[in-house]
C-alpha positions as a Markdown table, in Angstrom:
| # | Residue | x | y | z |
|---|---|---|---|---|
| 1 | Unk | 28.6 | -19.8 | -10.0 |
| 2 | Unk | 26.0 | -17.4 | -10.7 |
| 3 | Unk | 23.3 | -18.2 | -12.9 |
| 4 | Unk | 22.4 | -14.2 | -13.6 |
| 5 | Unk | 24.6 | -11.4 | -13.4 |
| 6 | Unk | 24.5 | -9.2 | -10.9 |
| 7 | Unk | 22.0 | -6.6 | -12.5 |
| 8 | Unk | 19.5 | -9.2 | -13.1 |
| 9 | Unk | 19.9 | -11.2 | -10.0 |
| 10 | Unk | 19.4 | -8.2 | -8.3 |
| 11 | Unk | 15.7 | -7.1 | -9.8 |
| 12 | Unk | 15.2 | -10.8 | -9.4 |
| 13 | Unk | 15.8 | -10.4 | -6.3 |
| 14 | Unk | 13.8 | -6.8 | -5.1 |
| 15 | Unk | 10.5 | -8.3 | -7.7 |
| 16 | Unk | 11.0 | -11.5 | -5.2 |
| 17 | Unk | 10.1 | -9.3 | -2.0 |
| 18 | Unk | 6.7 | -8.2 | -3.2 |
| 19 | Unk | 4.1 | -10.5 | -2.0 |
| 20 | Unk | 2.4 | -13.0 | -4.0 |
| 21 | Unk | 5.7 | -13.0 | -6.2 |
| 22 | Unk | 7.5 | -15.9 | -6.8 |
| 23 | Unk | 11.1 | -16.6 | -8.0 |
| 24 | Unk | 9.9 | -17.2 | -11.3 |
| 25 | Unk | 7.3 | -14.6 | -11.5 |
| 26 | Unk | 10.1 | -12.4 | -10.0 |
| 27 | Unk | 12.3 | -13.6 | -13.4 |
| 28 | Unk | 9.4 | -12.9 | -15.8 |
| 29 | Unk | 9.0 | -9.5 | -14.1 |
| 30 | Unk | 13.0 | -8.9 | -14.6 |
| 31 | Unk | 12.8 | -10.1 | -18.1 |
| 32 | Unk | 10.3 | -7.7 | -18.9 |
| 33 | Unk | 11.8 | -4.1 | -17.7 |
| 34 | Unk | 14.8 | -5.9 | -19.8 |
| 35 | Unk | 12.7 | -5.7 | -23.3 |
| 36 | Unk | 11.0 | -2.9 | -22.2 |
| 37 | Unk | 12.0 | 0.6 | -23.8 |
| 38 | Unk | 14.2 | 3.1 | -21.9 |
| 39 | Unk | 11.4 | 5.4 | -21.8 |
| 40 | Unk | 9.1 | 2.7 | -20.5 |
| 41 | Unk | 11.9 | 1.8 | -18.1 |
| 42 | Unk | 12.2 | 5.5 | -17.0 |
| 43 | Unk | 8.3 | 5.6 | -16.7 |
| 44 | Unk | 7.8 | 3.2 | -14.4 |
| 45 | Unk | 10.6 | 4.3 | -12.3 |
| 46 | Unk | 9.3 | 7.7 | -12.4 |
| 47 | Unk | 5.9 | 5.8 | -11.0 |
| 48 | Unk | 7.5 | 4.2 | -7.9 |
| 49 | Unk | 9.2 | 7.0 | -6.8 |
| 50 | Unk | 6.0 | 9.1 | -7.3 |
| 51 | Unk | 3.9 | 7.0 | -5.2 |
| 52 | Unk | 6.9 | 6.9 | -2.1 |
| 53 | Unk | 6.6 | 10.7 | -2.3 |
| 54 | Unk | 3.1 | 11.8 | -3.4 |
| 55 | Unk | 0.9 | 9.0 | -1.4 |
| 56 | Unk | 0.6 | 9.5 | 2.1 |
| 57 | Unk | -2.2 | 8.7 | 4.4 |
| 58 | Unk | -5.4 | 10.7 | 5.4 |
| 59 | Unk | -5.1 | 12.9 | 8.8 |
| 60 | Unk | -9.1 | 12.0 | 9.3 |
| 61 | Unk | -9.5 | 8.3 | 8.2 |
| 62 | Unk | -6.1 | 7.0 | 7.1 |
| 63 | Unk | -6.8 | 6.0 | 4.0 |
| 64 | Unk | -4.4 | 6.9 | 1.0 |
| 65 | Unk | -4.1 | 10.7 | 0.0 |
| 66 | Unk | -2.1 | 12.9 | -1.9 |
| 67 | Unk | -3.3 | 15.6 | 0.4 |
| 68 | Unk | -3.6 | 16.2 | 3.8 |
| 69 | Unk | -7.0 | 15.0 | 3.8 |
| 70 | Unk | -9.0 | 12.6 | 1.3 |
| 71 | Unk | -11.9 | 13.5 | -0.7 |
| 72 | Unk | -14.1 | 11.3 | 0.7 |
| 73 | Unk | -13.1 | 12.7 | 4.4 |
| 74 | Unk | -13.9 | 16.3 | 2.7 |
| 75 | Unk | -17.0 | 15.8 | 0.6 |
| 76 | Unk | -19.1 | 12.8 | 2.9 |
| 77 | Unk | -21.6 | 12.8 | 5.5 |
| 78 | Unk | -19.2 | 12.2 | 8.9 |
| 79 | Unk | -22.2 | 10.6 | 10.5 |
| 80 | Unk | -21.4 | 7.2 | 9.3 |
| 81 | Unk | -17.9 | 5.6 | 9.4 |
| 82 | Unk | -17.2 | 2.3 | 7.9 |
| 83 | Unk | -14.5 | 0.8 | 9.6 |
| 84 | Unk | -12.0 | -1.4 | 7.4 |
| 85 | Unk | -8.9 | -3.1 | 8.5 |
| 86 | Unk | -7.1 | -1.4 | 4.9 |
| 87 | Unk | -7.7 | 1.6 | 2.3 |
| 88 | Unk | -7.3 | -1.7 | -0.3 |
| 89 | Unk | -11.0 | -2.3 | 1.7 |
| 90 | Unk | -12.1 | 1.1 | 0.8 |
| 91 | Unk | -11.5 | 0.8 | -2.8 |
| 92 | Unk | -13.6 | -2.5 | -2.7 |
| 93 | Unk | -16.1 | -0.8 | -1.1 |
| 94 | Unk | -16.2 | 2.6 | -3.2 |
| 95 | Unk | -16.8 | 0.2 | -6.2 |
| 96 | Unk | -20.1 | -0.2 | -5.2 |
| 97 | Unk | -21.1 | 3.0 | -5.0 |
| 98 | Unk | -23.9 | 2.4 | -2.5 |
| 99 | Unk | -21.9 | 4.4 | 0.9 |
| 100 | Unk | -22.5 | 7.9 | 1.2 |
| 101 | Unk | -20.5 | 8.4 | 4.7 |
| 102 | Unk | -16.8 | 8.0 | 5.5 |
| 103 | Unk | -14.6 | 5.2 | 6.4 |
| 104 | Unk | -11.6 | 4.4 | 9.0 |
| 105 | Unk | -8.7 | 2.4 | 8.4 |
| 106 | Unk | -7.1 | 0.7 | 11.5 |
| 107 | Unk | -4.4 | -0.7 | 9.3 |
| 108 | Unk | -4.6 | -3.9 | 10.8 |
| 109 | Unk | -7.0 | -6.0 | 13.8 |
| 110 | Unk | -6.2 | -7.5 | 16.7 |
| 111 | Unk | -4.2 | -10.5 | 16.3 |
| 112 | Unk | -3.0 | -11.6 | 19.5 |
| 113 | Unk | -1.0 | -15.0 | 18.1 |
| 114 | Unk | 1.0 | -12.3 | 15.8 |
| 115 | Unk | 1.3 | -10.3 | 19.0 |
| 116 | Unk | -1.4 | -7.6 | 17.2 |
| 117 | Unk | -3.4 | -5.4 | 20.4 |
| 118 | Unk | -6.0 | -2.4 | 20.2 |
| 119 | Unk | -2.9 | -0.5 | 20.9 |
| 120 | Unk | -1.7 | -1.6 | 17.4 |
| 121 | Unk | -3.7 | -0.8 | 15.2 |
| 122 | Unk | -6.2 | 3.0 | 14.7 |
| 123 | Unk | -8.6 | 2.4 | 17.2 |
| 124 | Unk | -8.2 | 5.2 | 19.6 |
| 125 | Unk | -8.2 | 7.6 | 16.5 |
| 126 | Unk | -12.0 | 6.0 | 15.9 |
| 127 | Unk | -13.2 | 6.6 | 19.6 |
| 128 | Unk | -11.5 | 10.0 | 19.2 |
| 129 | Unk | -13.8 | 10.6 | 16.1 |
| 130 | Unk | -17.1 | 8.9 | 17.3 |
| 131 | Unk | -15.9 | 11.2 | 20.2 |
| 132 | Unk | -16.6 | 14.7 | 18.5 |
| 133 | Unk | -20.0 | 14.1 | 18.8 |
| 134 | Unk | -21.6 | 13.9 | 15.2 |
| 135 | Unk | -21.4 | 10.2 | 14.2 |
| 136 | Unk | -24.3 | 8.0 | 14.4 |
| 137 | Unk | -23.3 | 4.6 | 13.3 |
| 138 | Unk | -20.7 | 2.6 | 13.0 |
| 139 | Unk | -20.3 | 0.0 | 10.2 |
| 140 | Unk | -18.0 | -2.5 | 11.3 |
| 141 | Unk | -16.6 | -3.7 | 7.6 |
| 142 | Unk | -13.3 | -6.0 | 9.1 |
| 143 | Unk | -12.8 | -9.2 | 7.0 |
| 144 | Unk | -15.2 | -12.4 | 7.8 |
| 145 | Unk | -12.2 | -14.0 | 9.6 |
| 146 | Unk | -11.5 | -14.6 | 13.5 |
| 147 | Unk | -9.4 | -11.5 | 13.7 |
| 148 | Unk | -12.0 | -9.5 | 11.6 |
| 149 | Unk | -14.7 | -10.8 | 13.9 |
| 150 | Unk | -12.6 | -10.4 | 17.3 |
| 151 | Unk | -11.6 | -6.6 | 16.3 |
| 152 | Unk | -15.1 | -5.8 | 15.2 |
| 153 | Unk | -16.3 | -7.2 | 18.4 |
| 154 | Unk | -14.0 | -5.4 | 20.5 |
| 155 | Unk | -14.8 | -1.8 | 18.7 |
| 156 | Unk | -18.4 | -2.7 | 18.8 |
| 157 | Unk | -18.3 | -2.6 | 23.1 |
| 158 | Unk | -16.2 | 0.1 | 23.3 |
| 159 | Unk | -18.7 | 2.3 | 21.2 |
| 160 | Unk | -22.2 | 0.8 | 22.6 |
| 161 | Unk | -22.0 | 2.9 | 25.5 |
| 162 | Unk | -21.4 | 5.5 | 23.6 |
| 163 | Unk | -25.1 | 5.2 | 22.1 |
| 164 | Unk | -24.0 | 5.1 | 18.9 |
| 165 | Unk | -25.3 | 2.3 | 16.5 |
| 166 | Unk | -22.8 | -0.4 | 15.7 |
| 167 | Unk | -23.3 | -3.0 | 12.6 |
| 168 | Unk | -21.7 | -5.8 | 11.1 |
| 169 | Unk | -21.8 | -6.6 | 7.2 |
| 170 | Unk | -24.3 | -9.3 | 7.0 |
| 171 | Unk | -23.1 | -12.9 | 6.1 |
| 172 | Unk | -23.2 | -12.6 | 2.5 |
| 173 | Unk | -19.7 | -12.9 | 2.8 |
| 174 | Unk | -18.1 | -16.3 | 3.0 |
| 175 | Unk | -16.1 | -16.7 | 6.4 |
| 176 | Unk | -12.0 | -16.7 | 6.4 |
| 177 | Unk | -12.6 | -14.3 | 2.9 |
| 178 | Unk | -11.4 | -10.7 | 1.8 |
| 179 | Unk | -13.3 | -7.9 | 0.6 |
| 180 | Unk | -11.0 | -7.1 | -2.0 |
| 181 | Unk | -11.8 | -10.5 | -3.2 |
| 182 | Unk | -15.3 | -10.3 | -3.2 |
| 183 | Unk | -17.7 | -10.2 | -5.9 |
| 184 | Unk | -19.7 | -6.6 | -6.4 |
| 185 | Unk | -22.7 | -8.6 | -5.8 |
| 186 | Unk | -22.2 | -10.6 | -2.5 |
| 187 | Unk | -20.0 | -7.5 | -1.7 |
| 188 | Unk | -23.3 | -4.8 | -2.2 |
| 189 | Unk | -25.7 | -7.2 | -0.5 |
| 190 | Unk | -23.9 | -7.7 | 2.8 |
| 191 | Unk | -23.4 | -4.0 | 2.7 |
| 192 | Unk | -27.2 | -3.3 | 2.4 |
| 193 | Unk | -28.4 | -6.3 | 5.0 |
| 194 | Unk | -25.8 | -5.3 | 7.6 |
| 195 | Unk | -26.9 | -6.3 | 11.1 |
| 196 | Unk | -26.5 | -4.1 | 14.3 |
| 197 | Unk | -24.3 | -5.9 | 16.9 |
């Protein structure tokens, strides 16, 4: 027997599939669009369909865009790229406001347990970019983790003979940590005390 019916079990259900939700968070969730208005209901529909259609990622850096390319592509000094693993990285990073360049999502870093190469992730669209000729440093901004580490290291000898100047976020960041989950602080520090690897 069923303990919902079918409409419920089923936003149970999709609310389940988001990450970090549990089943009972997932129920909570559920419960809530059920007391909610119908034009709260028709809101927040209208705001998950808007984002599937509207949000699309930067031609230049891949970070999320409603246009072809971001502001931050269009408005920054290209001559230094911060390189993150997501745009999630780039918000952490914006809230600073202490970067005046650009940044580069590889939507991922080289995980070879998970099966994760250069090949998967945006690091030929970097070296394309370093290779127009105008960049000057490279701030290697991957999480303090082994695969942060290993992909940083990997970009960081494919650019040195490039003579461009490669550096690491200094170790105000714990290790095995996320930007996102750094405090503005820590977060500003390691930016300023980066290191050149």
């Amino acid at each position: 027997m069923e303990i919902f019916i079918e409409p419920i079990g089923k936003l149970i259900n999709e609310f389940s599939k988001l990450p970090g939700v549990g089943k009972k968070t997932a129920q909570r969730y559920a419960y809530r669009v059920i007391s909610m208005t119908d034009e709260e209901v028709n809101a927040f529909a209208a705001a998950l369909v808007g984002v599937k259609k509207r949000v699309r990622f930067c031609k230049v850096c891949g970070n999320f865009t409603e246009s072809e390319v971001c502001g931050i592509c269009k408005t920054r000094d290209p001559a230094v790229i911060c390189v993150v693993k997501e745009p999630k990285d780039v918000i952490a990073l914006e809230k600073l406001h202490e970067f005046k360049g650009v940044y580069h999502v590889l939507h991922g870093v080289i995980d070879p347990m998970n099966g994760i190469s250069p090949n998967d992730i945006k690091v030929k669209e970097l070296l394309a970019r370093v290779g127009e000729g105008n960049v000057k440093e490279v701030i290697m901004a991957t999480n303090p983790d082994v695969e942060g580490e290993a992909t940083a290291m990997y970009i960081a000898k494919l650019l040195k003979p490039l003579g461009i100047t490669v550096t690491r976020l200094s170790r105000g960041i714990p290790i095995g940590s996320e930007l996102e989950y750094t405090d503005e602080v820590t977060l500003s520090r390691a930016f300023i005390e980066r290191k050149e690897i």
